[in-house]
N, C-alpha and C positions, 0 to 999 in steps of 0.2 A: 670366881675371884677376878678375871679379865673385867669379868662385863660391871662390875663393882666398879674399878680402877676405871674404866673408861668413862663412867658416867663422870664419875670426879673430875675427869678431864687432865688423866693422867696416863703416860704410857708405862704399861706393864714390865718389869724385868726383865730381863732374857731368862733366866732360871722360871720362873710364872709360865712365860709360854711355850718355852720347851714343855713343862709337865702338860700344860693344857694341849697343847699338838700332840703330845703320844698315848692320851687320852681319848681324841679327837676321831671319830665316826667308828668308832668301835661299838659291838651291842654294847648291851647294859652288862652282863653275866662275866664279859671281859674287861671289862671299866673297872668291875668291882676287885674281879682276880687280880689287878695289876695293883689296885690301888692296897690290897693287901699285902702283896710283896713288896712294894713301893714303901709301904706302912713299918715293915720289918727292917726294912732297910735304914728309913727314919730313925727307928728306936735305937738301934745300933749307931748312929751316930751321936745321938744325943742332939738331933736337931730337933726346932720348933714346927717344923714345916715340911712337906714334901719339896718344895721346890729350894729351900735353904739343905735339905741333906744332899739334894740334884746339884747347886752350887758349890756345895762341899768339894763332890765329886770331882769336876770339872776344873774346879779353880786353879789347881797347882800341878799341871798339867799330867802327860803319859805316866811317867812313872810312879808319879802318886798317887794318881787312880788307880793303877794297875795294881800298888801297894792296900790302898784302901780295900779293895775287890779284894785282895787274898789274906787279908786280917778278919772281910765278914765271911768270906767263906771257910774258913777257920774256927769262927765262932759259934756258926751253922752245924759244924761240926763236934765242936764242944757240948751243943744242944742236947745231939743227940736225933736232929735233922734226918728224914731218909733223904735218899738220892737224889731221889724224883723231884721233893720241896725244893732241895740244895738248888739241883738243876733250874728249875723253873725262875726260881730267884736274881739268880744270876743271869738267866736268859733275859731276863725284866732288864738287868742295870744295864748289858748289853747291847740291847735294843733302844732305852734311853740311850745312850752315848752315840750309838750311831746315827742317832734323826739326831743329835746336839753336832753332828760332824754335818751333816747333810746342810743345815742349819748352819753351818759359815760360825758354829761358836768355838768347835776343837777341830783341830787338821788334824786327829787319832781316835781310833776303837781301843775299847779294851779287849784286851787279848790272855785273859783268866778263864781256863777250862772247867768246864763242867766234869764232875767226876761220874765212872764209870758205874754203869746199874746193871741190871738185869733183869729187864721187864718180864710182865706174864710168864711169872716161875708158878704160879698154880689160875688157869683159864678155867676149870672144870664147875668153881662156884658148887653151891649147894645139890646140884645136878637135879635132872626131871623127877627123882625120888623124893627130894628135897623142896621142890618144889609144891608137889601133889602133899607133902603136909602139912606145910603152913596154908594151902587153899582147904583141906579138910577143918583143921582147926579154925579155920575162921567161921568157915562154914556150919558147925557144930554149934555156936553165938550166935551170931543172927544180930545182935545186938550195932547200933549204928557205928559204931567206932570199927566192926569187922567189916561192916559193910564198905567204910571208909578203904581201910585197910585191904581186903580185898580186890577194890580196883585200885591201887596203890600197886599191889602184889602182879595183878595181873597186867599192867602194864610196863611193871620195869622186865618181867620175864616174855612176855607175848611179843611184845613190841622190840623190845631190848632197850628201852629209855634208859638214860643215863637220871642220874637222881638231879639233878639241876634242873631237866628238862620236865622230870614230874612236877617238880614244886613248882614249877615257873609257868605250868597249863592256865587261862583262864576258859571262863565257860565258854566265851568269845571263839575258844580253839576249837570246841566242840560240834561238831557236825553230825548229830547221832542221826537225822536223816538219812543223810549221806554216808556214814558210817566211817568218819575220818575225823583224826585231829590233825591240829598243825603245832607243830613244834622249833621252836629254836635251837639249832643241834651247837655241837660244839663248834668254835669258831666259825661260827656262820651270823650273817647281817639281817636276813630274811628266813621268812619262817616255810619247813619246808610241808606236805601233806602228807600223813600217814594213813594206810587204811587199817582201819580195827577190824581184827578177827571177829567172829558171833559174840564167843565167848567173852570176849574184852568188852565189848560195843554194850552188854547185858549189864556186868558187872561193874561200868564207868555210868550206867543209866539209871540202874539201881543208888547210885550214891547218891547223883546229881539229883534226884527226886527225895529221898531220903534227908540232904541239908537242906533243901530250900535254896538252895544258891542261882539266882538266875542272873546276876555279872560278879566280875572280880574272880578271885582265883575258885580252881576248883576243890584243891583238898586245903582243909582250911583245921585249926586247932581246937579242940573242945573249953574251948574259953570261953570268957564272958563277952569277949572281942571280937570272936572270930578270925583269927588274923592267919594270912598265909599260913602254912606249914613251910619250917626251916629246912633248909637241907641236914642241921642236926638234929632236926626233931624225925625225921626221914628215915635218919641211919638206926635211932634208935628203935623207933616201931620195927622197922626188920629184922632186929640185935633179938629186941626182948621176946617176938614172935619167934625167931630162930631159936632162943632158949626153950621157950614154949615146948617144940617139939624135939629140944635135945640135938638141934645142928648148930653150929657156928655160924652166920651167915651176915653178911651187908648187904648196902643196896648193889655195889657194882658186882658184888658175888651173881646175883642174878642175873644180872646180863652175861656175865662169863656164863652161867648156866644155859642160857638161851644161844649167844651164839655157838656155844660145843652141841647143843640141840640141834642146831640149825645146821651143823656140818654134818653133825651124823642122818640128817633126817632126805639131805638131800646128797647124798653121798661124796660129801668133802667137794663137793661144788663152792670154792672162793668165790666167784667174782660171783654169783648171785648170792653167797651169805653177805657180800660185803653190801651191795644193797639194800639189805636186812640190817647188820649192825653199822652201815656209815660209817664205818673205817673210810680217812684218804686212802690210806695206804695197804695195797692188796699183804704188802709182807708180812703187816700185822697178824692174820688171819692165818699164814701160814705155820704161826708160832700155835695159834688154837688147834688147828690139825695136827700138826706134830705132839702135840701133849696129847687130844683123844687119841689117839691111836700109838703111841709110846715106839715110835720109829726105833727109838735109841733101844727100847728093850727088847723087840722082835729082832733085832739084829742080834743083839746080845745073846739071846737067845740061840739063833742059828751060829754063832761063833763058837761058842759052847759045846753045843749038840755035834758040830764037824771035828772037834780035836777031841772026841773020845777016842 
């Protein structure tokens, strides 16, 4: 939109470059995240424009921002909104406001809380039993779509990929000499190097020969197209293959699989699982540990067992 206005010979709004500055040297993967929050936000106003709901915001200063913030967090609620979304939302209008104060346009933040959650209440995911069945059932097929799926399977559990980081491989990432991918993790600008197990490195090599795919992404849709694979196209292959074999399961179910593997395997070693799953934050991981191993119910337990 900027570079539009400028050719014209025209300067851009202050509302225009606010949105484009808090857009500005972000990857792609979080360009898109904002701009669907940003999006939700829009819709809720009933504005035309991301940068005309940004000026909505703004215009009639603290307290009617602050008013506006607690009408859509309200609404968000009426939805039917988990937390997490609510949160993330609001962190978005948050963050706009403060680069608009930074920015010499408001002398105020909004100060509208995020409501309280309660993260990784189930870390365990489909678990190593769960896993070894949907690699059996694929494997029983042979057929190219398992083979797809397969190293689809095997890399969001082997590795712990997050599902954004699957769909967003291209063959470009692939290093099967060398026996490494490279991935875009979350909130990250650069891409970082993974090394693939045997198993993974077999099962990602077998697909990549299997489509013909020698650039552009790696798992791609059985269309006439060929196009990317969605991250809901992602969720569902794991759903309908989790049906398959009678478990519940999503894509991030298997990373929670993999990292509770990975504490048990190396005996509740955080700071090298965190390595493994790329948590910033080593506390996250402690919350994983404490669910394997049920702190609360060993205790429970021995409380029990002493006031006989």
């Amino acid at each position: 939109m900027e570079s539009q206005l400028v050719r014209a010979g025209a300067t851009p709004p202050p509302a225009v470059r606010l949105v484009e500055a808090f857009l500005a040297g972000r990857n792609p993967r979080t360009i898109q995240a904002y701009k669907q929050d940003l999006e939700d936000f829009r819709a809720y106003t009933e504005t035309d424009a991301l940068d005309t709901a940004a000026r909505l915001l703004l215009a009639h200063g603290h307290g009617a921002a602050n008013a506006i913030a607690l009408g859509y967090k309200a609404a968000m609620l009426d939805r039917g909104l988990s937390a997490a979304s609510i949160n993330r939302r609001l962190a978005a209008l948050r963050s706009l406001v403060k680069l608009a104060r930074m920015l010499g346009m408001v002398p105020w933040t909004l100060e509208v809380q995020n409501l309280k959650s309660v993260p990784y209440r189930d870390t365990r995911g489909p678990g190593r039993q769960g896993f070894s069945k949907m690699l059996a059932a694929l494997e029983a097929r042979g057929d190219r779509k398992a083979i797809r799926d397969r190293a689809i399977v095997r890399l969001l559990y082997d590795l712990g990929l997050r599902r954004a980081e699957v769909c967003s491989l291209d063959i470009e990432d692939v290093d099967l000499v060398g026996g490494a991918i490279e991935v875009l993790g979350k909130g990250n600008t650069q891409k970082i190097r993974l090394t693939l197990p045997p198993e993974t490195k077999d099962a990602l090599a077998d697909w990549i020969s299997a489509s013909g795919n020698t650039n552009g992404p790696v798992f791609t849709n059985f269309d006439r197209c060929g196009r990317r694979i969605t991250g809901k196209g992602l969720y569902l292959v794991i759903r309908k293959l989790g049906e398959v074999v009678g478990i519940e399961v999503r894509p991030h179910g298997l990373r929670h699989a993999a990292i509770t593997e990975a504490l048990d395997v190396t005996g509740g070693d955080v700071r090298r699982v965190q390595k493994f799953s790329r948590h910033r934050d080593v506390r996250t991981l402690t919350t994983y540990d404490d669910n394997r191993t049920d702190m609360a119910g060993e205790v429970a337990k021995m409380v029990a067992a002493n006031g006989k």
